[in-house]
Phi, psi and omega in degrees: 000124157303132178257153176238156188253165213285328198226142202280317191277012177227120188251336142308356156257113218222171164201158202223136202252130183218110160272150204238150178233144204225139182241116161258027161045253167234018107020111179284312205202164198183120164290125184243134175272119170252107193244203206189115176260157154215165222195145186057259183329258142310083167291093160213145164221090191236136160274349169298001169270345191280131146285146163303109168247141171228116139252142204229145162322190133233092157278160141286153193045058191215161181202106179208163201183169196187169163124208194216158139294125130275131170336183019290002173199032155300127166293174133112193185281338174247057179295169145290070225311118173326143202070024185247174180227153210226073177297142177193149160212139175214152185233108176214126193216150165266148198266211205276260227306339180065049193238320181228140171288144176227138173157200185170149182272123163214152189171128211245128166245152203255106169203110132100344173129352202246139198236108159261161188227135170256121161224147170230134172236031154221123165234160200260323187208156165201141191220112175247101152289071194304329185294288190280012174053047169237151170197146185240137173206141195280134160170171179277151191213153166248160166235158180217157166260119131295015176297345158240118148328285202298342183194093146310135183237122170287128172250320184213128181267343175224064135326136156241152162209145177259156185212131170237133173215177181216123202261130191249000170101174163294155344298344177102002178284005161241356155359142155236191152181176184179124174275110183235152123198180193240161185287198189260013167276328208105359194261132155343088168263288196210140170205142190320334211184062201265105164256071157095324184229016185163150155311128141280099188301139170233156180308132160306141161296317193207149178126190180218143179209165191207100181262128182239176177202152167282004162297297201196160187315158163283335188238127153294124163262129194277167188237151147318135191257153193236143168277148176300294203303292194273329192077011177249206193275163189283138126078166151279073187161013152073331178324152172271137177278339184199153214289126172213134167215116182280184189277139158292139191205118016261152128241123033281121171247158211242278189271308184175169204229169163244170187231137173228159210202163203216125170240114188249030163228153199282168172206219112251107119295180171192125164220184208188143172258146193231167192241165191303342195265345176102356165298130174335177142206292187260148154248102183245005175194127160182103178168194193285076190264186188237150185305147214145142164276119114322130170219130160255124186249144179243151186251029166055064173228175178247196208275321179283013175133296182316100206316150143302136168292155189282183208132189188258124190215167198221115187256099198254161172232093163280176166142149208235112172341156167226045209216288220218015190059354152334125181251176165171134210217121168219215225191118174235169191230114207255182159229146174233139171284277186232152158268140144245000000 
């Protein structure tokens, strides 16, 4: 590959460029160690140069991210060294039955001249919110020393570890996560950002992350505002005059439905779906909106993922002024016909 220099007054310093068009077969999503040989002149084949790559599908019910940390408080017995970069990518999804997890880890730690690589292709739990971009998830892991590419050393064949992360919308430059795991004693091997009693999510230096879930859109939309009656504008100022949830359309629905709700006060909100026995099943809105028509859609899943039975479900809506206190709370009544 040709290099090029970054700076006409600097000759030792170049960057070289490769587009890749990358086939992950049937592969919802897949993590790559991409690492940097040079040759002749200037010799380096170091893994403290790898990086993380993920490609990922654009699925549903899914949860995937890449980029790096920088270090500044790293824990455990194998911290990371301040200033160092904490490269990770990952993928974890249910699979179409909504029965067994599917997915895998990679996530490179700096400590000390010694460079490891974590990896798991078994997870044990996954917990998603999608309406708050959060998710947390579980699974086994190896570790290896890769400080020579060429002859990698197994330091632990059953690891566990966790990633808790919070998707902050695009580009994802507010993205957070943190990262643990532990040895097959139990003992604190690394954790991203520890302070003393837990990992502490921190902001990406670089990357993106994303939690989606078939409970509900990852985003709420606002809608153009319209009068109920006319169909023409709300007010002169365009507002919804009053706390409204609307019948979800379509019903009777199969695959998923939207639901839309109308707020003319700034609020705290929360709706939710509840099944005929009164249980949650979905969250599909909850934290602090602005006066606005709003639409959500539910894909007839629960919080894990998990197709929902066809049946009677209740899509309920609270909320409370943050203006004037005003409350307010109802109740729509849905059908899933049939799953597909």
């Amino acid at each position: 590959m040709p290099i090029g220099l970054v700076s006409s007054g600097d000759t030792k310093t170049g960057a070289a460029i490769y587009n890749w068009s990358v086939n992950i077969g049937n592969n919802n999503s897949q993590s790559l160690t991409i690492g940097i040989i040079v040759n002749n002149y200037y010799t380096r084949n170091s893994s403290d140069d790898d990086a993380v790559v993920t490609v990922s599908k654009p699925l549903s019910d899914f949860i995937t991210g890449g980029g790096c940390l920088m270090l500044s408080s790293s824990s455990g017995l194998k911290a990371g060294a301040a200033g160092s970069r904490n490269n990770f990518g990952f993928n974890v999804k249910w699979n179409k039955g909504g029965t067994n997890l599917q997915g895998n880890i990679n996530t490179i730690v700096r400590n000390g001249g010694l460079v490891y690589q974590i990896k798991g292709n078994s997870m044990t739990s996954l917990s998603v919110n999608a309406a708050a971009g959060t998710a947390v998830f579980n699974g086994k892991a190896s570790i290896q020393d890769i400080t020579n590419p060429l002859s990698p050393l197994s330091i632990d064949g059953n690891a566990t570890l966790q990633v808790a992360m919070t998707d902050k919308g695009e580009p994802g430059t507010s993205d957070l996560i943190g990262i643990t795991v532990w040895n097959k004693s139990g003992g604190l091997w690394f954790s991203s950002n520890g302070n003393g009693t837990t990992t502490v999510q921190q902001v990406l230096a670089g990357g993106n992350l994303s939690a989606k879930s078939g409970g509900a859109t990852t985003a709420l939309v606002g809608l153009a505002p319209t009068d109920e009656a006319t169909g023409g504008p709300a007010g002169v100022d365009g507002a919804p005059r009053e706390f409204a949830l609307a019948q979800n359309v379509p019903n009777p629905f199969a695959r998923g439905t939207s639901i839309r709700f109308e707020l003319p006060e700034k609020s705290r909100v929360r709706v939710d779906v509840f099944d005929i026995l009164g249980r949650r099943v979905a969250e599909l809105a909850n934290g602090e909106m602005d006066v606005q028509r709003y639409e959500v859609n539910w894909a007839g899943r629960d919080a894990a993922g998990r197709s929902a039975g066809a049946g009677v479900y209740f899509v309920r809506m609270e909320a409370v002024s943050l203006a004037s206190e005003r409350r307010f709370a109802t109740v729509r009544k849905m059908l899933r016909s049939s799953v597909q």
